[in-house]
PDB file of N, CA, C and O in Angstrom, chain B, residues numbered from 101:
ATOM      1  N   UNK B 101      24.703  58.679  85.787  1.00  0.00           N
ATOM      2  CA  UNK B 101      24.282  57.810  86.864  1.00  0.00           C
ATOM      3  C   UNK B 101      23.647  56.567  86.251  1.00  0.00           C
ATOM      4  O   UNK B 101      22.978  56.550  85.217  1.00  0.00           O
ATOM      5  N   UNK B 102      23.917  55.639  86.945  1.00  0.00           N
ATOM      6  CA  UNK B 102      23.368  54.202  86.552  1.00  0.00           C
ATOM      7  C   UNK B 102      22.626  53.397  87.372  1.00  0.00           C
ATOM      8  O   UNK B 102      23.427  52.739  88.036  1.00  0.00           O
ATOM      9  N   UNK B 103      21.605  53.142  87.635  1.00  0.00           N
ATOM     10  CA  UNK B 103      20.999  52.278  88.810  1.00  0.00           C
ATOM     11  C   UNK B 103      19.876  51.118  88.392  1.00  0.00           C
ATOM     12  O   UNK B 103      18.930  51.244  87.615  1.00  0.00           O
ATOM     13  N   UNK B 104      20.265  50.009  89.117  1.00  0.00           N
ATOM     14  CA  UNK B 104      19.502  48.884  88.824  1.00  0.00           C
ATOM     15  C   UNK B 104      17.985  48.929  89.998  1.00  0.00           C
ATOM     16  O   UNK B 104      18.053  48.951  91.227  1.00  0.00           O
ATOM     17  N   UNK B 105      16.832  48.933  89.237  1.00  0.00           N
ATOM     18  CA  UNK B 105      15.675  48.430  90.131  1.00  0.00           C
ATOM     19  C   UNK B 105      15.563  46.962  90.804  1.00  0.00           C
ATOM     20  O   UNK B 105      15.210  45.927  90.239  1.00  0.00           O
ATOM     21  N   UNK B 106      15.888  47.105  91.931  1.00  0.00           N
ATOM     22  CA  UNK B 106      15.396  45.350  92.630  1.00  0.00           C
ATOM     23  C   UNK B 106      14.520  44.520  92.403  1.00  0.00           C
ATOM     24  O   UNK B 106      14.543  43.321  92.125  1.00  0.00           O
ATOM     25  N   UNK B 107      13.305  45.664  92.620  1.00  0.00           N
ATOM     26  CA  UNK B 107      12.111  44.301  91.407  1.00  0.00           C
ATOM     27  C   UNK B 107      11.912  44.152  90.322  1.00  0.00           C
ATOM     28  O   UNK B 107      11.126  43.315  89.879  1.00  0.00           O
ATOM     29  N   UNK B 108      12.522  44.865  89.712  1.00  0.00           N
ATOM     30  CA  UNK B 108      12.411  44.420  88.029  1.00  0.00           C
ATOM     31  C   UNK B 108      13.344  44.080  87.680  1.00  0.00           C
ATOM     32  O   UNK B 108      13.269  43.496  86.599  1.00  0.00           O
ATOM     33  N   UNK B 109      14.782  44.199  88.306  1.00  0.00           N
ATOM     34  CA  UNK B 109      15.884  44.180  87.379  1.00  0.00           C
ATOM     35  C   UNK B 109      16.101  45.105  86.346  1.00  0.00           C
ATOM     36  O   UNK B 109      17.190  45.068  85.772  1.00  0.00           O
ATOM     37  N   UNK B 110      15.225  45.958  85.996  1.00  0.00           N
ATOM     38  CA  UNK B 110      15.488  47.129  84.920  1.00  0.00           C
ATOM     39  C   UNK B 110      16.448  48.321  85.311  1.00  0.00           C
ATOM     40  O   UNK B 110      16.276  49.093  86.255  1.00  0.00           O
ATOM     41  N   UNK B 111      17.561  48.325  84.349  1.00  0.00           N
ATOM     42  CA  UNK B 111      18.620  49.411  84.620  1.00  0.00           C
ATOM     43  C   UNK B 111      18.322  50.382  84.021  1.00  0.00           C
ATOM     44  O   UNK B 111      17.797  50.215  82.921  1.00  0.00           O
ATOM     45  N   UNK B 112      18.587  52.019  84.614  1.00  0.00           N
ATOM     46  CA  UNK B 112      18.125  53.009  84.040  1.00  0.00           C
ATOM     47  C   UNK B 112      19.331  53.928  84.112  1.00  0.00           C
ATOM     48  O   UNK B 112      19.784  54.131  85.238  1.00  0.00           O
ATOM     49  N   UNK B 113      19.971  54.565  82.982  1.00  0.00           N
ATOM     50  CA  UNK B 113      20.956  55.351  82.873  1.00  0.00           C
ATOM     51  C   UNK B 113      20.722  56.675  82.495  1.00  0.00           C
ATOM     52  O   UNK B 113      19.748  56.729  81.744  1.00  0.00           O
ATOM     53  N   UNK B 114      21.229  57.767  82.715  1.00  0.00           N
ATOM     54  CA  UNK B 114      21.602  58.990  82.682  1.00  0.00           C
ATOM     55  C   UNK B 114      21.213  60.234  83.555  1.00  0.00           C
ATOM     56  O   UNK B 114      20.898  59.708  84.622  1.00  0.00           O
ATOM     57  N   UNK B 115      21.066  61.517  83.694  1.00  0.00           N
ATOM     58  CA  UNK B 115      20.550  62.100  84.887  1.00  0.00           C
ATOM     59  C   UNK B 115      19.946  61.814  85.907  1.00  0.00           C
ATOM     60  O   UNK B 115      19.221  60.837  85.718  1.00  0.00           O
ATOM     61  N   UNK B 116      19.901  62.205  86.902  1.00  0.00           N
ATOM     62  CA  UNK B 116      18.645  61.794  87.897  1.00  0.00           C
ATOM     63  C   UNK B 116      17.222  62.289  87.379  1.00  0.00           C
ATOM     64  O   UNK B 116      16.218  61.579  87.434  1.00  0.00           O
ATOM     65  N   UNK B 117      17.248  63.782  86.795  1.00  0.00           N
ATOM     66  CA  UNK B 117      15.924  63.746  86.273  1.00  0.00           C
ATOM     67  C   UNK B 117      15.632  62.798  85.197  1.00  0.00           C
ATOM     68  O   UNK B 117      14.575  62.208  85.420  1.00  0.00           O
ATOM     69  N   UNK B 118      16.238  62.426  84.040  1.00  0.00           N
ATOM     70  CA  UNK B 118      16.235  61.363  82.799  1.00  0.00           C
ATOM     71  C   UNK B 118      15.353  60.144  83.998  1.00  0.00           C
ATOM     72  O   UNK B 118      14.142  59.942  84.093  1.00  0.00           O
ATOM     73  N   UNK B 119      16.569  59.466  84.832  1.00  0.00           N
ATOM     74  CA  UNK B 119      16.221  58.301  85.337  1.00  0.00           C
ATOM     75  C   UNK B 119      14.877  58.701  86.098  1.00  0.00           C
ATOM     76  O   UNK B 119      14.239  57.726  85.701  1.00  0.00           O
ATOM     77  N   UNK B 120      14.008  59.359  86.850  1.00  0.00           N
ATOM     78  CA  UNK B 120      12.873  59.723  87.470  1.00  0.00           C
ATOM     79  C   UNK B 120      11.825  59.888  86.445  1.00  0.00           C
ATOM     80  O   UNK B 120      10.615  59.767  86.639  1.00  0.00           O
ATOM     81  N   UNK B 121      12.507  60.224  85.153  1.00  0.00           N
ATOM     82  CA  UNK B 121      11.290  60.377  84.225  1.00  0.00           C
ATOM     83  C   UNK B 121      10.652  58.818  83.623  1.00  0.00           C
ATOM     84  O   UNK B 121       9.562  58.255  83.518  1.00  0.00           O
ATOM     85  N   UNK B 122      12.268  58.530  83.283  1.00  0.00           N
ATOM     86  CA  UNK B 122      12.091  56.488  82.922  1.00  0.00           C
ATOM     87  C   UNK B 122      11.098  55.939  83.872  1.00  0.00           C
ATOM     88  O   UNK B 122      10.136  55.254  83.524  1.00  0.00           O
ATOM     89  N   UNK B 123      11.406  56.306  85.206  1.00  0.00           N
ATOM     90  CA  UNK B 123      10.737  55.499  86.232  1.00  0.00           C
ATOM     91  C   UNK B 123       9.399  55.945  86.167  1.00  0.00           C
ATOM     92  O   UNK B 123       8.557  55.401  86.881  1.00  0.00           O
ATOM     93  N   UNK B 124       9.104  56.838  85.424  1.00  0.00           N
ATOM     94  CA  UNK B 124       7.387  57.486  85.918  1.00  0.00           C
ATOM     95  C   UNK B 124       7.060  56.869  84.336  1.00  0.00           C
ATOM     96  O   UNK B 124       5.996  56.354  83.993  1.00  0.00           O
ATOM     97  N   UNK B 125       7.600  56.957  83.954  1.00  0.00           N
ATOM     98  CA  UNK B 125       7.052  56.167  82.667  1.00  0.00           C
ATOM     99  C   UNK B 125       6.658  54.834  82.545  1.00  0.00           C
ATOM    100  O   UNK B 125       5.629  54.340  82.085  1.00  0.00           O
ATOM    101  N   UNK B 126       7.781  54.278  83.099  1.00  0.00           N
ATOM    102  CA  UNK B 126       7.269  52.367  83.198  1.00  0.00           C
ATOM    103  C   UNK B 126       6.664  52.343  84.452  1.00  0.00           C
ATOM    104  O   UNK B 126       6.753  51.170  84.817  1.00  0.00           O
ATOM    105  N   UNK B 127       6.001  53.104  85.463  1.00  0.00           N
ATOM    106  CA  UNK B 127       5.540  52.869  87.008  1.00  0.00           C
ATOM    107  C   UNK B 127       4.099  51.925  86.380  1.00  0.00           C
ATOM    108  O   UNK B 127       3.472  52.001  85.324  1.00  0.00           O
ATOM    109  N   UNK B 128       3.992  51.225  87.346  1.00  0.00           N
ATOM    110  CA  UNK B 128       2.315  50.614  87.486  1.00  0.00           C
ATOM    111  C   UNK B 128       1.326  51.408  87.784  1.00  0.00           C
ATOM    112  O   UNK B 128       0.156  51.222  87.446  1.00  0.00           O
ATOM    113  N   UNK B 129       1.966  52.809  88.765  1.00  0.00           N
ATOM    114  CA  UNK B 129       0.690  53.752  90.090  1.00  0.00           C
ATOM    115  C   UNK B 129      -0.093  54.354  88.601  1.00  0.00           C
ATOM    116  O   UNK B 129       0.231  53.983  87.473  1.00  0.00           O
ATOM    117  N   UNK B 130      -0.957  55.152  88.848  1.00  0.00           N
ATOM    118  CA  UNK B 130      -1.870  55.259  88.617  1.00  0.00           C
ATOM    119  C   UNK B 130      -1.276  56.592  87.704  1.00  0.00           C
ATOM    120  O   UNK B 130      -0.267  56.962  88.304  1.00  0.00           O
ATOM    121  N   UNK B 131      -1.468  57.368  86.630  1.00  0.00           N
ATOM    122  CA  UNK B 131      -0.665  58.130  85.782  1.00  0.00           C
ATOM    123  C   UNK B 131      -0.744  59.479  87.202  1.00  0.00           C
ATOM    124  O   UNK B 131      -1.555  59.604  88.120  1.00  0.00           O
ATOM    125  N   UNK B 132       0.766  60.494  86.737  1.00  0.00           N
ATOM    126  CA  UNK B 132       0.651  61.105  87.563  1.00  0.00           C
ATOM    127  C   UNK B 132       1.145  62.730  86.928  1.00  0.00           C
ATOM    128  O   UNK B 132       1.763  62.836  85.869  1.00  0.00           O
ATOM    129  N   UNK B 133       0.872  63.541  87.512  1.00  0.00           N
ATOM    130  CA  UNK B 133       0.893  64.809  86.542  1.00  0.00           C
ATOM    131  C   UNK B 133       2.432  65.323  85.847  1.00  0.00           C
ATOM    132  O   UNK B 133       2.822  65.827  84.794  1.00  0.00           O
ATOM    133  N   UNK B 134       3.000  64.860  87.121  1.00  0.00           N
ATOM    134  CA  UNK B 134       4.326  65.081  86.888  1.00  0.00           C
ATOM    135  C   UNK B 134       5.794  64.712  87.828  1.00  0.00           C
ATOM    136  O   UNK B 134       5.644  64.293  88.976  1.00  0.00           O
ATOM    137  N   UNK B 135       6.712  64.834  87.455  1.00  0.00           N
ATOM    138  CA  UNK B 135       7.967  63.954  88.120  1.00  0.00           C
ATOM    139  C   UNK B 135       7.372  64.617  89.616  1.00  0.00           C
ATOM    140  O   UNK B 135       6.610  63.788  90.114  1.00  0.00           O
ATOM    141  N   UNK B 136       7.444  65.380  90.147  1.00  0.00           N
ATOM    142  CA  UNK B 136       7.263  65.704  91.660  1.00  0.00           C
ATOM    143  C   UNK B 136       6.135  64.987  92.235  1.00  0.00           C
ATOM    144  O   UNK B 136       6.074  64.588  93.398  1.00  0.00           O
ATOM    145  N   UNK B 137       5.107  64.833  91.194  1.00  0.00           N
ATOM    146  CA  UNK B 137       3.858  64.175  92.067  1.00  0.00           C
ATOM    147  C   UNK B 137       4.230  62.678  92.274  1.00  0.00           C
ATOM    148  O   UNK B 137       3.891  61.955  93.212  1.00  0.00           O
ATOM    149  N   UNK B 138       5.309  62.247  90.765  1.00  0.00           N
ATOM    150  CA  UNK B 138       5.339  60.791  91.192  1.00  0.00           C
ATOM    151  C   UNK B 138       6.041  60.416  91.831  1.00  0.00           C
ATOM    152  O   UNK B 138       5.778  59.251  92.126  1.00  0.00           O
ATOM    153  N   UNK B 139       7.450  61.016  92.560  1.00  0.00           N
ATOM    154  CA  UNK B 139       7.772  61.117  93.619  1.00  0.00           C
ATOM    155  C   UNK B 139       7.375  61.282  94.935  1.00  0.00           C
ATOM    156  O   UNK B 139       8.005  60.866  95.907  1.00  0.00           O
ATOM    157  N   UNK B 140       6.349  61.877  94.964  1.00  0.00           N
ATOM    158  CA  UNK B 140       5.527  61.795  96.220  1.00  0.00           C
ATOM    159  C   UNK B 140       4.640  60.521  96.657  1.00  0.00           C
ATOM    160  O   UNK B 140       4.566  59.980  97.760  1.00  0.00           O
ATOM    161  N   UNK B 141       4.045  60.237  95.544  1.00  0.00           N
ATOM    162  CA  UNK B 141       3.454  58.691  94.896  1.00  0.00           C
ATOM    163  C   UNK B 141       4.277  57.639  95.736  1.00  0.00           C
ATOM    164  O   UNK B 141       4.023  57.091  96.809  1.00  0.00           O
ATOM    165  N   UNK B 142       5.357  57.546  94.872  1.00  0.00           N
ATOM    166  CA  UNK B 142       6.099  56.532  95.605  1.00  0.00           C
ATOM    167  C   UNK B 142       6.862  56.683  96.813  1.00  0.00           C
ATOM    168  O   UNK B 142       7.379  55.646  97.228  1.00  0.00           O
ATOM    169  N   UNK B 143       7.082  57.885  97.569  1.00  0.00           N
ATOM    170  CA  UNK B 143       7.464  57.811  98.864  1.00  0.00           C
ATOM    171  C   UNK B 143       6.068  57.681  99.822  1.00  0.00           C
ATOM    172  O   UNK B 143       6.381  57.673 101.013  1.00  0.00           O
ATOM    173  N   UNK B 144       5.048  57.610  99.665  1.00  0.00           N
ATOM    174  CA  UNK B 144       3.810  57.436 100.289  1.00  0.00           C
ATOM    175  C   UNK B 144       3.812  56.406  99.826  1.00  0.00           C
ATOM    176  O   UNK B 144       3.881  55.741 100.860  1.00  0.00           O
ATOM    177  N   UNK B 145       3.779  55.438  98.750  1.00  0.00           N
ATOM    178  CA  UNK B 145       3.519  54.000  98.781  1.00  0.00           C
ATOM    179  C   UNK B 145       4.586  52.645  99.513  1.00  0.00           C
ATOM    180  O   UNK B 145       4.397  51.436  99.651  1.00  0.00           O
ATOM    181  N   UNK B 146       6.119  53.869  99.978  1.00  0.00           N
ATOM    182  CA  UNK B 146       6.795  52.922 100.584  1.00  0.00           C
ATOM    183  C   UNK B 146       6.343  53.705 102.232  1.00  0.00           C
ATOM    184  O   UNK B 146       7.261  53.869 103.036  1.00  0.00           O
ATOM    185  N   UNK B 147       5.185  54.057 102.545  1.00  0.00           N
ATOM    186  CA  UNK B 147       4.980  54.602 103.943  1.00  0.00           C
ATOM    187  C   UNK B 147       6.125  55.474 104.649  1.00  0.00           C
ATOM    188  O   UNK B 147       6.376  55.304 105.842  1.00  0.00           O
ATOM    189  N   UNK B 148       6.542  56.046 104.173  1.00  0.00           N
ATOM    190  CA  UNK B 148       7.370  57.172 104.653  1.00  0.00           C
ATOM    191  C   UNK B 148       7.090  58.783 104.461  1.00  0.00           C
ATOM    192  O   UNK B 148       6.170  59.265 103.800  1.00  0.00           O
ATOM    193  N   UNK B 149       8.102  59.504 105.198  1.00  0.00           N
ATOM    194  CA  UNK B 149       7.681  60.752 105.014  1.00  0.00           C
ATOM    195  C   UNK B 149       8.692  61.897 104.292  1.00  0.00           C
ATOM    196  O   UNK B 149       8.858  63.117 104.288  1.00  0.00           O
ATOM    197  N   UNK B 150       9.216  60.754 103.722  1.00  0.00           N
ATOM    198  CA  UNK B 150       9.981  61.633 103.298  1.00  0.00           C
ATOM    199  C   UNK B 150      10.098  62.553 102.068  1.00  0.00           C
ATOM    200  O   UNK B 150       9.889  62.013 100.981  1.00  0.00           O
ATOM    201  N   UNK B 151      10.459  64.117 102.085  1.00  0.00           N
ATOM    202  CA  UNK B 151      10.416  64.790 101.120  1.00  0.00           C
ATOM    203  C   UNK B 151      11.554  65.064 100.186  1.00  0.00           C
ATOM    204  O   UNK B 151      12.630  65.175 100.774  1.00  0.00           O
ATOM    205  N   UNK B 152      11.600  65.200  98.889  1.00  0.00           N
ATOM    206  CA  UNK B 152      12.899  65.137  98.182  1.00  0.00           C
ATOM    207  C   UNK B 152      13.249  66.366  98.372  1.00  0.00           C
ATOM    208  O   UNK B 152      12.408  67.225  98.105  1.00  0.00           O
ATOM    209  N   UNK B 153      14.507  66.762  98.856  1.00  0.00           N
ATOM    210  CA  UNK B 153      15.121  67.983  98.940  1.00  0.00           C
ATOM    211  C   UNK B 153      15.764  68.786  97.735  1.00  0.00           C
ATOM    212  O   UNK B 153      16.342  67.924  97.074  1.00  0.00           O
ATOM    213  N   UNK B 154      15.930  69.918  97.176  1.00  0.00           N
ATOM    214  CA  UNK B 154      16.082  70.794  96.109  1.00  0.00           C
ATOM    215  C   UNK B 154      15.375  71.829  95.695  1.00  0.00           C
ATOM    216  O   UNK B 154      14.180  71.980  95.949  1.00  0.00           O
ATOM    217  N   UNK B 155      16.218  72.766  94.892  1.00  0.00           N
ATOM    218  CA  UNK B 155      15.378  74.068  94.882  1.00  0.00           C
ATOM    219  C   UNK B 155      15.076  73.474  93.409  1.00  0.00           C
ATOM    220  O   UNK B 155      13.965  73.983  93.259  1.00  0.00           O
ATOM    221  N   UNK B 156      15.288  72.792  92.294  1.00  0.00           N
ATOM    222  CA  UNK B 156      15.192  72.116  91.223  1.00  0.00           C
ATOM    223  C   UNK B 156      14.414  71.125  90.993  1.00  0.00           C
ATOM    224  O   UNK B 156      14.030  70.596  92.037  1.00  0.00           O
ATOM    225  N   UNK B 157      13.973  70.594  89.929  1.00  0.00           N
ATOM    226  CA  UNK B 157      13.271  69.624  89.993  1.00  0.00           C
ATOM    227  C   UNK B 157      14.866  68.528  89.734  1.00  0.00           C
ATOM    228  O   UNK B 157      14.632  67.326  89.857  1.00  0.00           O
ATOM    229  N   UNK B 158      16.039  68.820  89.476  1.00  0.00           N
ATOM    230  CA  UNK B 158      17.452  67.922  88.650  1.00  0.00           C
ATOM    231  C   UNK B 158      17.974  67.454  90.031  1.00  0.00           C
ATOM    232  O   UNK B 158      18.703  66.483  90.236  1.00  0.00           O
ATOM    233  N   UNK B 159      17.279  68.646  91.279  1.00  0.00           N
ATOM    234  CA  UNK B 159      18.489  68.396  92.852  1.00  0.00           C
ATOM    235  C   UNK B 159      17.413  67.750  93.474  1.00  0.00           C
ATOM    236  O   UNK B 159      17.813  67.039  94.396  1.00  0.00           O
ATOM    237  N   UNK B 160      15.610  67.715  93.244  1.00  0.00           N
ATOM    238  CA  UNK B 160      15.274  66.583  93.658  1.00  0.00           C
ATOM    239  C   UNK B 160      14.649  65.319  93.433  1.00  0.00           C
ATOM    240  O   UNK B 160      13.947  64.600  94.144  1.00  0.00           O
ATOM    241  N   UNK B 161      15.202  65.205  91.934  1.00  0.00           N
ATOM    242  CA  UNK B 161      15.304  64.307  91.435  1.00  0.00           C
ATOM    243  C   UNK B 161      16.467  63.174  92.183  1.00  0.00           C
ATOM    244  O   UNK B 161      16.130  62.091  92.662  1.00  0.00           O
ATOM    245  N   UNK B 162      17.557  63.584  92.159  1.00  0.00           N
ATOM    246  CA  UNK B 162      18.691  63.342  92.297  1.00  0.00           C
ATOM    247  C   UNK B 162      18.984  62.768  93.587  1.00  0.00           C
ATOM    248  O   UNK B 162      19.678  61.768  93.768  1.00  0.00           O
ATOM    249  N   UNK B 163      18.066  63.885  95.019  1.00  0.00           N
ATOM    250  CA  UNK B 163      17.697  63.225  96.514  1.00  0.00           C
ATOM    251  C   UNK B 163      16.889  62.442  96.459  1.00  0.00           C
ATOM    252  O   UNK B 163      17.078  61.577  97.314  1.00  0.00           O
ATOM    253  N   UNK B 164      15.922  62.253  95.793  1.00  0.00           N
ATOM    254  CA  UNK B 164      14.967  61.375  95.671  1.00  0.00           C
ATOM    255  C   UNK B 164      15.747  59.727  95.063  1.00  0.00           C
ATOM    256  O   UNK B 164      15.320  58.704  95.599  1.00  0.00           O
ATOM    257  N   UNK B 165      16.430  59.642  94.387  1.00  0.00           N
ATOM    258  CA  UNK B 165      17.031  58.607  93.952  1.00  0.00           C
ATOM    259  C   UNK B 165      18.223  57.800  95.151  1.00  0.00           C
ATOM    260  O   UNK B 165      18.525  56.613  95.270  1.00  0.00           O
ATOM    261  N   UNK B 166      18.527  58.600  95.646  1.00  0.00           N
ATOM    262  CA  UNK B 166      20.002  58.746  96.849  1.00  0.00           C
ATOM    263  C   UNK B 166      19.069  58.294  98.073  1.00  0.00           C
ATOM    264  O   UNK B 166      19.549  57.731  99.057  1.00  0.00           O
ATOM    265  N   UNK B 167      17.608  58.598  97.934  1.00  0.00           N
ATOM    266  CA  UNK B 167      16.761  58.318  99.079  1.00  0.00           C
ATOM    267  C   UNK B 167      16.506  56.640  98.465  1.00  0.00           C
ATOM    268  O   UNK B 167      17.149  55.739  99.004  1.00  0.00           O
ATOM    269  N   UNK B 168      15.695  56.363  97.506  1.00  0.00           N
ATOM    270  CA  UNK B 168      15.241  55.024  96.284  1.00  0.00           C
ATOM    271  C   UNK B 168      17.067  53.920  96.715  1.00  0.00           C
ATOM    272  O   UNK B 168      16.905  52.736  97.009  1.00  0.00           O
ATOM    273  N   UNK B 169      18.062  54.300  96.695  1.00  0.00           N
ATOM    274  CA  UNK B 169      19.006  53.602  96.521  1.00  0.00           C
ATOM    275  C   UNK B 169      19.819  53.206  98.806  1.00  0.00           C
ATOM    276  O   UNK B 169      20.494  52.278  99.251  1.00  0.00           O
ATOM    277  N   UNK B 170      19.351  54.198  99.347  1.00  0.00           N
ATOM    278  CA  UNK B 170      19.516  53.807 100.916  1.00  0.00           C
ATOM    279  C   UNK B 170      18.327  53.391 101.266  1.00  0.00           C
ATOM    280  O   UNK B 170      18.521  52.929 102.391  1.00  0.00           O
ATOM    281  N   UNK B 171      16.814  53.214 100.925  1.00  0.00           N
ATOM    282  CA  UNK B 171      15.424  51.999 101.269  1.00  0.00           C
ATOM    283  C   UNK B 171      15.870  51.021 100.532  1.00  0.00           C
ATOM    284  O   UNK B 171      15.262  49.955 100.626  1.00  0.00           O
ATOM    285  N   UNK B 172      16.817  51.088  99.780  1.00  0.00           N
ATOM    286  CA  UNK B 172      16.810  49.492  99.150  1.00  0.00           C
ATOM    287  C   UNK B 172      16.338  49.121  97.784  1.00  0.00           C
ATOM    288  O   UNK B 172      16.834  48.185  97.157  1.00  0.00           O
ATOM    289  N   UNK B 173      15.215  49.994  97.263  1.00  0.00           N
ATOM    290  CA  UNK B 173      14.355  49.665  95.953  1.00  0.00           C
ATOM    291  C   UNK B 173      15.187  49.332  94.570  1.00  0.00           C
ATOM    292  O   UNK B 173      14.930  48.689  93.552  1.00  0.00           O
ATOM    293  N   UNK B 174      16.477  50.200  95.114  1.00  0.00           N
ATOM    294  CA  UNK B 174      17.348  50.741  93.778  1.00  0.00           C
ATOM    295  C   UNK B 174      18.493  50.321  94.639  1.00  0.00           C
ATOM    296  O   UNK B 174      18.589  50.181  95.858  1.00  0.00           O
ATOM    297  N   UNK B 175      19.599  50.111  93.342  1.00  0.00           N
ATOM    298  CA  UNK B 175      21.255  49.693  93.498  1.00  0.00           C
ATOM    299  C   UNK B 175      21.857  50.790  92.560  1.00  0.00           C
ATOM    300  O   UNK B 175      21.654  50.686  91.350  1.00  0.00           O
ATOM    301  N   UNK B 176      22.498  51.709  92.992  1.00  0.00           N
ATOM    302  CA  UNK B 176      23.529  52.340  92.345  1.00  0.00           C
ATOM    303  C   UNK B 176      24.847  51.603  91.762  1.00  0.00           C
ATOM    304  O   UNK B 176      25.914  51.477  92.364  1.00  0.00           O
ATOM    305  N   UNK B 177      24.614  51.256  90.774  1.00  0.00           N
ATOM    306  CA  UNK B 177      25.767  50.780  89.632  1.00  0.00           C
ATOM    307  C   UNK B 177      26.831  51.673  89.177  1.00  0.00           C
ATOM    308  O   UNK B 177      26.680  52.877  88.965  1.00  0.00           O
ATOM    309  N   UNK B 178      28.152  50.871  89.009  1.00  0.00           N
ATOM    310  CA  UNK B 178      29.510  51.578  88.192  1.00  0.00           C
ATOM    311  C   UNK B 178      29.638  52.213  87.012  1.00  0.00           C
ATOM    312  O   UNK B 178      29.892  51.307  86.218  1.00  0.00           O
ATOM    313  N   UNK B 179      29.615  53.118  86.493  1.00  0.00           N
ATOM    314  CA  UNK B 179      29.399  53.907  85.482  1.00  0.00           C
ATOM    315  C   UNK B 179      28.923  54.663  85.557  1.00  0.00           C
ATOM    316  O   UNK B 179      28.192  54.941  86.508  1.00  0.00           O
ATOM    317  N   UNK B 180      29.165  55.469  84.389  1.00  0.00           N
ATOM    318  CA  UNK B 180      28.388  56.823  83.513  1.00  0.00           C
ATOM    319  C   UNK B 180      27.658  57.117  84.638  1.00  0.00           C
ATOM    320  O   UNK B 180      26.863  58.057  84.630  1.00  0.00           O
TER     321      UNK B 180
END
């Protein structure tokens, strides 16, 4: 998977968990314990309620991004 961030312009390639980890790594929020919390992080900082669906942290990683790319934040790119 390949997806471009809107406000940064920063492209992030490979899994959805890989890409959720990139993203918790370069985030501004405040450090967070782990990929699920910073997912929660940022669906509360775009005021929504939404929860990432999966019995995995890889399947909600993956809804969570599919959610990031239909609000707009993220562009799903051609490739890999």
């Amino acid at each position: 998977m390949k997806i471009r961030m809107k406000h940064s312009g920063r492209i992030y390639r490979g899994t959805p968990l890989q890409i959720v980890e990139a993203l918790r790594a370069a985030a501004v929020l405040a450090p967070t314990s782990d990929v699920d919390a910073y997912m929660r992080e940022v669906v509360t900082r775009l005021g929504t309620t939404f929860v990432p669906l999966g019995a995995t942290v890889e399947a909600r990683c993956s809804s969570f991004l599919a959610y990031m790319i239909f609000r707009d934040p993220a562009l799903e790119l051609e490739g890999e």
